[in-house]
C-alpha positions as CSV (number, residue, x, y, z in Angstrom):
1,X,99.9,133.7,82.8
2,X,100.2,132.1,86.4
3,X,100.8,128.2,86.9
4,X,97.2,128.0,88.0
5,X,95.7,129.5,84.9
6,X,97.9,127.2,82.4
7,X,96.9,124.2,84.2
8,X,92.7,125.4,84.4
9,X,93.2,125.7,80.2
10,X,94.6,122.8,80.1
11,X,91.8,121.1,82.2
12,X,89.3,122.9,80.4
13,X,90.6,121.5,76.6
14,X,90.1,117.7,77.6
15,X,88.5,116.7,81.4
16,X,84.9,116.4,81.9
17,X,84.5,116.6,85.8
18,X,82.2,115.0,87.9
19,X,79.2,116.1,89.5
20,X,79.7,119.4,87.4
21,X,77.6,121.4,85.0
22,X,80.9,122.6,83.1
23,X,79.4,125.3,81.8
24,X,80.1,127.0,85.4
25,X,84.1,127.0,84.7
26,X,83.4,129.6,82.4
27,X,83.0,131.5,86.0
28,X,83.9,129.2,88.3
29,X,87.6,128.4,87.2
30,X,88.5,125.0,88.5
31,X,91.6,124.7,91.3
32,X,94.4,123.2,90.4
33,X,96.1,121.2,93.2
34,X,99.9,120.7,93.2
35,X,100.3,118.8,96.2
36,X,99.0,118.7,100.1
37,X,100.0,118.1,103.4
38,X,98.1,117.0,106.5
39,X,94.6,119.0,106.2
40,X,96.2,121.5,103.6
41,X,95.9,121.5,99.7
42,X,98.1,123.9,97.9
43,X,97.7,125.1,94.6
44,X,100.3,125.4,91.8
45,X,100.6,129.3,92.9
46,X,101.2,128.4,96.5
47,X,97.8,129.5,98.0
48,X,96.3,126.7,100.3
49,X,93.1,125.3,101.3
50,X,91.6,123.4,104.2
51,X,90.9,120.1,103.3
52,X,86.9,120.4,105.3
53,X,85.6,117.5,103.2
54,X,88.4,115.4,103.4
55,X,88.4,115.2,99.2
56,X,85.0,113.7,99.1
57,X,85.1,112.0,102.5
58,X,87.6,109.3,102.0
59,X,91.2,111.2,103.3
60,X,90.7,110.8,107.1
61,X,94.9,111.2,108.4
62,X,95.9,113.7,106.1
63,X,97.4,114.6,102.6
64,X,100.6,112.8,102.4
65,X,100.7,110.7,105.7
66,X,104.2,109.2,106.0
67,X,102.9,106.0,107.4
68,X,100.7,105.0,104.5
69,X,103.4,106.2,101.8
70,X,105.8,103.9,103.1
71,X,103.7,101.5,103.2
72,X,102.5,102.0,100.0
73,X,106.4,102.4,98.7
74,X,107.2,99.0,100.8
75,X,104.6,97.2,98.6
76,X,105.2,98.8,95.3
77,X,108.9,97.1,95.6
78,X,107.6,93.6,95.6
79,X,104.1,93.1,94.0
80,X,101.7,96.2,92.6
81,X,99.1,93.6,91.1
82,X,98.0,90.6,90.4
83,X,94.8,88.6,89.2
84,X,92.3,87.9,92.6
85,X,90.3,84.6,90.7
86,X,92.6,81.5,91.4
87,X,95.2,83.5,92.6
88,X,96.2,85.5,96.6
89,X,98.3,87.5,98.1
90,X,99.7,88.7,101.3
91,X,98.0,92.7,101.7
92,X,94.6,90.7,101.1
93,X,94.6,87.7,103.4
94,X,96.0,90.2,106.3
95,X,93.1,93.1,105.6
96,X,90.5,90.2,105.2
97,X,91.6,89.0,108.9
98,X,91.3,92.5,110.6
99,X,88.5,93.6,108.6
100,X,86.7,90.1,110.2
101,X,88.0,91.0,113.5
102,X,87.3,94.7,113.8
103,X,83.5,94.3,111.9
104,X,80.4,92.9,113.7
105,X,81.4,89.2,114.7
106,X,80.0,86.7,111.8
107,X,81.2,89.1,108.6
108,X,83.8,86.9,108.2
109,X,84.0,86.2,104.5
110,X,85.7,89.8,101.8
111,X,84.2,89.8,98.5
112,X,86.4,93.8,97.4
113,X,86.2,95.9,93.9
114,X,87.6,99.4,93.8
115,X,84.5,101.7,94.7
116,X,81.3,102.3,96.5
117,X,79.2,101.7,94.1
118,X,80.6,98.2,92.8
119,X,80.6,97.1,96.1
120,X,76.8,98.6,96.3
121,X,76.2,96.6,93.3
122,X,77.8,93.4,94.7
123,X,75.5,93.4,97.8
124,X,72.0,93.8,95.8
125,X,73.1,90.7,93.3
126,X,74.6,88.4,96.5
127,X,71.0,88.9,98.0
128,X,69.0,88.3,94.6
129,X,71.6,85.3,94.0
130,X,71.1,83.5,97.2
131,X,67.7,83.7,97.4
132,X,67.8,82.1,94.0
133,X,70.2,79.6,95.3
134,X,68.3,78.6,98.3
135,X,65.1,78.0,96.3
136,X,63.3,81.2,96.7
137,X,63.4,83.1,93.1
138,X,60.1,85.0,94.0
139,X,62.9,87.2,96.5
140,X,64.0,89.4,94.0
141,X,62.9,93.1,95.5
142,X,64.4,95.6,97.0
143,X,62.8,98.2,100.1
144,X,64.9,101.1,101.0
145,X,64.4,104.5,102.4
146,X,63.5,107.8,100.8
147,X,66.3,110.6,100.3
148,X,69.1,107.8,100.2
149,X,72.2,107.8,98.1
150,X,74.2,104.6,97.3
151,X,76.4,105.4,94.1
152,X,75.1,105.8,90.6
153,X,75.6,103.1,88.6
154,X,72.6,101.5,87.7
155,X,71.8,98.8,90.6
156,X,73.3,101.6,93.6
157,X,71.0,104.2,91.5
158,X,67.9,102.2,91.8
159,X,68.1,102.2,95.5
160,X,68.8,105.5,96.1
161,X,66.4,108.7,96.2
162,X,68.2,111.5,95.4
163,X,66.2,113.1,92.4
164,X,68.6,114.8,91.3
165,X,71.0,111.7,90.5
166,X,67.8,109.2,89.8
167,X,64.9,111.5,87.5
168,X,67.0,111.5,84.1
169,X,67.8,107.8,84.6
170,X,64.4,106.6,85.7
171,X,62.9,104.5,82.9
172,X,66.5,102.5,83.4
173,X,66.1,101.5,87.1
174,X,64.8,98.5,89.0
175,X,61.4,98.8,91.0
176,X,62.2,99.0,94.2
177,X,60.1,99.8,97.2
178,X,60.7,102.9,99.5
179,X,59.6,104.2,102.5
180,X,59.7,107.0,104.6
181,X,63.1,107.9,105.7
182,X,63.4,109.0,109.6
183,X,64.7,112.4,110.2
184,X,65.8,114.4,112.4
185,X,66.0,117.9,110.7
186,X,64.3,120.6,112.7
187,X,63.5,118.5,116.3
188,X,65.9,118.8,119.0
189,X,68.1,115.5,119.1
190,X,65.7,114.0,122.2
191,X,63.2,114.0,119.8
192,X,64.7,112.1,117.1
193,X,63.7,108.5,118.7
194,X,60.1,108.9,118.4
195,X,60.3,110.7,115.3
196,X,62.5,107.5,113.9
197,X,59.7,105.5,115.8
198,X,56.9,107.0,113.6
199,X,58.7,106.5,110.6
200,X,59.5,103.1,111.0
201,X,56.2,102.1,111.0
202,X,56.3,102.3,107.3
203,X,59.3,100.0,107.6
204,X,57.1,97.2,109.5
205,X,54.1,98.0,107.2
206,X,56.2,97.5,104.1
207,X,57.9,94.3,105.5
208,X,54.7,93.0,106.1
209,X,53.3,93.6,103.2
210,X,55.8,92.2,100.7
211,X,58.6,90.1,103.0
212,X,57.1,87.1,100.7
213,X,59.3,88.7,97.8
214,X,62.0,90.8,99.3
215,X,65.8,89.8,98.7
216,X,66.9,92.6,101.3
217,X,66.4,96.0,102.9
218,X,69.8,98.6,102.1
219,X,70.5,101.6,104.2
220,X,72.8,104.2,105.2
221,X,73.5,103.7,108.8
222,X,72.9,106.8,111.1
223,X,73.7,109.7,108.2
224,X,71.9,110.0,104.9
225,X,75.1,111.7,103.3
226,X,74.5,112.5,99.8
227,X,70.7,113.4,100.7
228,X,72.0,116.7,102.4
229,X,73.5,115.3,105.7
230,X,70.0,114.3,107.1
231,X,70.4,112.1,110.8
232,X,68.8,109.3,112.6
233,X,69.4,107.7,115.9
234,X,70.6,103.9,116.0
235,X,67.6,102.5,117.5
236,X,66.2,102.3,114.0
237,X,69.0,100.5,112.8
238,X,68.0,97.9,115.8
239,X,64.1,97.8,115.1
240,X,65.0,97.0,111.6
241,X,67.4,94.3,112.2
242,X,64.8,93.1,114.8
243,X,62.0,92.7,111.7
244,X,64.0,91.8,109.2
245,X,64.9,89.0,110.8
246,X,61.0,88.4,111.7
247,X,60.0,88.6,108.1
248,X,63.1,86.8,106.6
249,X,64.6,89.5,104.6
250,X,68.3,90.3,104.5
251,X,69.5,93.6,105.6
252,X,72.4,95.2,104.0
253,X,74.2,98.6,105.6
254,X,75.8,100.9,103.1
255,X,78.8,102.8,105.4
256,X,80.5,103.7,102.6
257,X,80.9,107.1,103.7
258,X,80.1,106.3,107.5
259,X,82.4,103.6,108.0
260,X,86.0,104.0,109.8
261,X,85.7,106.6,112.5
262,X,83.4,109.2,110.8
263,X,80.2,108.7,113.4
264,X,82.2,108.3,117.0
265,X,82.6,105.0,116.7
266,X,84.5,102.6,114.3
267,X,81.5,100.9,111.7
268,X,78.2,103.0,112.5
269,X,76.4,99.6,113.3
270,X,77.9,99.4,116.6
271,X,76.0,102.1,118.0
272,X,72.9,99.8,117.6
273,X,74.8,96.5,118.4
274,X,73.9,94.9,115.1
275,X,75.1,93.0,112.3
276,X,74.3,93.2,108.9
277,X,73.8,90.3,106.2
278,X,76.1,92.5,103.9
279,X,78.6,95.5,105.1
280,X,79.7,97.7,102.6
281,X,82.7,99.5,102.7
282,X,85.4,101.9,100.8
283,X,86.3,105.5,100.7
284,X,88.1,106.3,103.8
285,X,89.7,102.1,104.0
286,X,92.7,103.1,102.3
287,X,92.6,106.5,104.1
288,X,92.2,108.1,100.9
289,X,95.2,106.6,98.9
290,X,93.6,104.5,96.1
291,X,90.4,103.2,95.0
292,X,89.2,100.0,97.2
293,X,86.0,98.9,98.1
294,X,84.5,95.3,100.4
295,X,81.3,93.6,100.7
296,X,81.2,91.4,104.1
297,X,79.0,89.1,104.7
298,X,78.3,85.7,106.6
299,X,78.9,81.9,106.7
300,X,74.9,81.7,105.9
301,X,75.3,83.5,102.5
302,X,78.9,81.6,101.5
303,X,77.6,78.3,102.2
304,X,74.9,79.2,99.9
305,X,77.1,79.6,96.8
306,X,79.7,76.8,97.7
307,X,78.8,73.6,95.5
308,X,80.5,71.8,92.7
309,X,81.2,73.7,89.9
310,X,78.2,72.2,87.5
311,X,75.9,73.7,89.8
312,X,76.1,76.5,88.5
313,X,75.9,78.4,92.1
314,X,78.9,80.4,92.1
315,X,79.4,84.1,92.2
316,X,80.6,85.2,88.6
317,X,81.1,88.9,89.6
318,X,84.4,90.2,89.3
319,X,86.7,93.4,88.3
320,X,89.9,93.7,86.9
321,X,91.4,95.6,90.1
322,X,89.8,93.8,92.8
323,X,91.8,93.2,95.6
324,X,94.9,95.5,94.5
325,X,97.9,94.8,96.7
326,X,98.4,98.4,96.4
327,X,95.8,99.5,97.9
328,X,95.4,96.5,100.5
329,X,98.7,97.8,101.7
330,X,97.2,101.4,102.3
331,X,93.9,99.9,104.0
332,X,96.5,98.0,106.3
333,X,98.4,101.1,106.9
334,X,95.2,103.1,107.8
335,X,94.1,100.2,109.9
336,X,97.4,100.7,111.6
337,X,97.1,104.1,112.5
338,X,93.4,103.3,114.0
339,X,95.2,101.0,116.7
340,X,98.0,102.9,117.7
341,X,97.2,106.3,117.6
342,X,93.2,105.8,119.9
343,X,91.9,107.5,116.9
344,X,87.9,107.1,117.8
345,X,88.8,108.3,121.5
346,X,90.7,111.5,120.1
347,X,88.1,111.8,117.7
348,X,85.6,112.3,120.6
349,X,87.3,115.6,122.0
350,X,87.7,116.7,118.4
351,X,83.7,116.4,118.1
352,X,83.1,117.8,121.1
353,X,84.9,120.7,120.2
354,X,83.6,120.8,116.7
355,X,80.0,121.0,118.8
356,X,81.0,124.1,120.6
357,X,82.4,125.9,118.1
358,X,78.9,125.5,115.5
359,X,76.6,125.9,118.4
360,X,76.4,129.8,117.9
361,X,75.2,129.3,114.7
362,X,71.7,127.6,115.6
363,X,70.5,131.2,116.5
364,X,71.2,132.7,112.8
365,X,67.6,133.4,111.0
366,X,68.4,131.7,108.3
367,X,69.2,128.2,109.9
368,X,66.7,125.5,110.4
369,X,68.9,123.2,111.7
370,X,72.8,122.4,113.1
371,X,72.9,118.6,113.9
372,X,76.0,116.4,114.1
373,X,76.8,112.8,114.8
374,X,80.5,112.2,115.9
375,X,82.8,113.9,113.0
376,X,80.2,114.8,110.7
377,X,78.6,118.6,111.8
378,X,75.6,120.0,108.9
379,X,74.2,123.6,108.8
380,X,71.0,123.2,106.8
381,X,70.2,127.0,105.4
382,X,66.7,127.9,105.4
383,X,64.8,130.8,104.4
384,X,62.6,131.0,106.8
385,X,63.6,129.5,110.1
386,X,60.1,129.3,111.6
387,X,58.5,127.4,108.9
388,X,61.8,125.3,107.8
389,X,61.1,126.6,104.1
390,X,64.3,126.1,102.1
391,X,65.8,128.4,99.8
392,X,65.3,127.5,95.8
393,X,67.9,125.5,94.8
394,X,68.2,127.4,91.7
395,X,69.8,130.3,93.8
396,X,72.8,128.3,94.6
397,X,72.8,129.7,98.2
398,X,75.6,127.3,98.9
399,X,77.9,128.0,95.9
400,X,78.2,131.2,97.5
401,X,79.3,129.9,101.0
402,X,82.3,128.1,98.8
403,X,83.4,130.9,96.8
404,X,83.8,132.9,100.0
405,X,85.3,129.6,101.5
406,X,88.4,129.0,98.8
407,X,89.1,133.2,99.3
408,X,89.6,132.5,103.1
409,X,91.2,129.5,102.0
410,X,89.0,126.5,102.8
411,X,87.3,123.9,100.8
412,X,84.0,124.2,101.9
413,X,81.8,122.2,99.3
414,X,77.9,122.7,100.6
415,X,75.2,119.9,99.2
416,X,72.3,122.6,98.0
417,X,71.5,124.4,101.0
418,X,73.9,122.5,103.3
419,X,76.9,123.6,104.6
420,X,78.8,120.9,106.1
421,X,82.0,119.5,107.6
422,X,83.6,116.2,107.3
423,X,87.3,117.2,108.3
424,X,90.2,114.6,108.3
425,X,90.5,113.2,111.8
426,X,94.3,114.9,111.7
427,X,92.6,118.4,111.7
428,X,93.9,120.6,114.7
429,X,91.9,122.7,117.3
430,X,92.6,125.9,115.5
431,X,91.8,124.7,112.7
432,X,88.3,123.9,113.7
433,X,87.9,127.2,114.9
434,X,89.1,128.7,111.5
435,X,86.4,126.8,109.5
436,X,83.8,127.9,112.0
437,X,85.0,131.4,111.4
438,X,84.7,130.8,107.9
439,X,81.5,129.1,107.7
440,X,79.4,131.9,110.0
441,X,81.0,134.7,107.2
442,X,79.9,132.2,104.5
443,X,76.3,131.8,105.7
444,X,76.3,135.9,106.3
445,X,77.1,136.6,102.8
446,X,75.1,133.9,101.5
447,X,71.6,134.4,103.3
448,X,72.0,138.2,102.7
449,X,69.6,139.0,100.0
């Protein structure tokens, strides 16, 4: 018996994974990973993998960066914890300070936990709590936008719109109002505006409609990730701002999985040179090191919960990990690297080059779309490129691109019908051209009936 095959029996006896109908492994053995290195995993009988989805979009410099270990080991040797209510510590103050000077001027006040979602879930009750606090109780609703995805515990569920995460759980969610989502699948990219423009009208009719009890408006800035890699241009982002502020509702931006680098630029928002009420933000923050997530938000929505204590104003949220040092000290570390390496301007060429190289693969029959905002680049497979019709989801057109994938030796892990790439921003040229190799055989063998 290899290495590999001990440790899948092992696996098999006692972890239930995520986002994983186990009953695959009985065909679909799971990959044990000994260690990894830069944009390489290797597995415990020494075949590697390229790391194309930079372990679920949060490692963005690489397995085993010597930077954030020892900055990580530096930390461990003088405090790995301690309780964040009535008590501070170094790794937070300084990441609270850049995090205020690198975000959207006015986010100047960190409320962390350890994940997306809790953060997701922070930034829905803040709304609904200030309202409350400022008099207006009747604000308690929530508008969003079709085919989004903001974690799935209950409150991120209820504002997302991916059936697949939301049908089972349905009867257990909040009502919240959705619109349209704008979309770019299938236009050429001058044609997104107007298409964004259309949609939006739903947006303003909505606003209209129901501002009188609406807490806030949550979205995913520029790239609906989760909902299959679908793109809009920041001008939406900048009409929405524009009429939230008309109708007095508070806008919230979920960059989770946008924020840090991933769209060309550091935070998403800038591209439409707005603020949020509430910023969201984890996954790549500790550059893929440990669980830590932040809400961000404004003097306007402090003030509003500062008060004696019999009040009864304050923000009683809280989580046993929030604000590790630990993983403070690898959000610092990554923060680091940002400055002195000109990370977003080498991540330009590396999109650019990304571009090229996927460009080729707009002319296969059996792909209705390429599209790509700064180091995110989708292939949507269709079956029938002239009418957009997708392929049944039930065929599992995209499990076949990431069998092929792990025997070329890439970690290619499609959504559906959606091959994509989210590479760590340490990924070389040749590299790039090896997954593009790679992902034209996949789609080959996986739109040939």
């Amino acid at each position: 018996m290899s290495r590999n095959d001990e440790w899948m029996q092992r696996d098999i006896a006692s972890l239930w994974h995520p986002c994983t109908q186990m009953k695959d492994h009985e065909t679909l053995p799971v990959t044990p990973i000994r260690r990894g290195r830069g944009v390489w995993l290797e597995d415990f009988d020494g075949r590697r993998y390229l790391d194309a989805v930079s372990s679920w979009w949060v490692n963005i410099f690489g397995h085993a960066n010597e930077r954030i270990n020892a900055r990580i080991r530096d930390q461990l040797d003088s405090l790995e914890h301690v309780i964040l209510s009535g008590f501070t510590h170094q790794p937070v103050i300084e990441l609270s300070e850049r995090l205020g000077r690198l975000t959207p001027a006015g986010l100047g006040h960190c409320f962390y936990a350890d994940n997306g979602s809790a953060a997701v879930e922070i930034a829905l009750k803040m709304s609904y709590h200030y309202w409350h606090n400022v008099g207006r109780p009747e604000k308690r609703r929530f508008l969003t936008i079709t085919n989004g995805y903001h974690g799935e515990t209950l409150g991120a569920l209820s504002v997302g719109d991916v059936a697949i995460f939301t049908e089972t759980y349905r009867s257990l969610l909040l009502d919240v109002l959705k619109v349209p989502a704008p979309d770019g699948f299938g236009l050429p990219r001058e044609q997104w505006i107007d298409e964004a423009w259309e949609k939006f009208a739903h947006m303003e009719a909505a606003l209209e409609r129901h501002h009188h009890e609406l807490a806030a408006v949550i979205v995913e800035p520029l790239i609906q990730c989760a909902g299959g890699m679908r793109m809009y241009p920041p001008e939406y982002l900048t009409w929405l701002r524009e009429a939230c502020d008309r109708y007095n509702v508070q806008l919230i931006f979920d960059e989770i999985a946008v924020g840090f680098g991933r769209t060309g630029t550091m935070f998403a928002c800038e591209q439409a040179s707005v603020r949020p009420d509430y910023l969201c933000l984890s996954k790549a923050i500790t550059g893929g090191y440990l669980p830590l997530s932040v809400v961000m938000t404004t003097d306007e929505v402090y003030d509003a919960f500062y008060d004696d204590y019999a009040s009864l104003r304050a923000f009683l949220h809280s989580h046993s990990y929030t604000g590790n040092p630990l993983a403070c000290a690898a959000a610092l570390a990554t923060l680091d690297i940002f400055e002195q390496d000109s990370v977003i301007e080498a991540n330009r060429a590396k999109a650019a080059h990304i571009e090229r190289v996927t460009a080729p693969l707009r002319d296969h029959p059996h792909v209705g779309d390429v599209r790509q905002t700064g180091m995110v680049v989708a292939i949507e497979m269709v079956r029938d490129r002239a009418t957009l019709e997708p392929y049944d989801f039930r065929e599992r057109r995209g499990l076949r691109v990431f069998q092929h994938a792990m025997s070329r030796g890439a970690m290619l892990r499609p959504l559906g019908n959606v091959i994509y790439w989210m590479p760590p921003y340490v990924i070389e040229p040749e590299e790039i051209d090896f997954l593009a190799e790679v992902t034209r055989e996949g789609l080959e063998i996986a739109t040939g009936d």
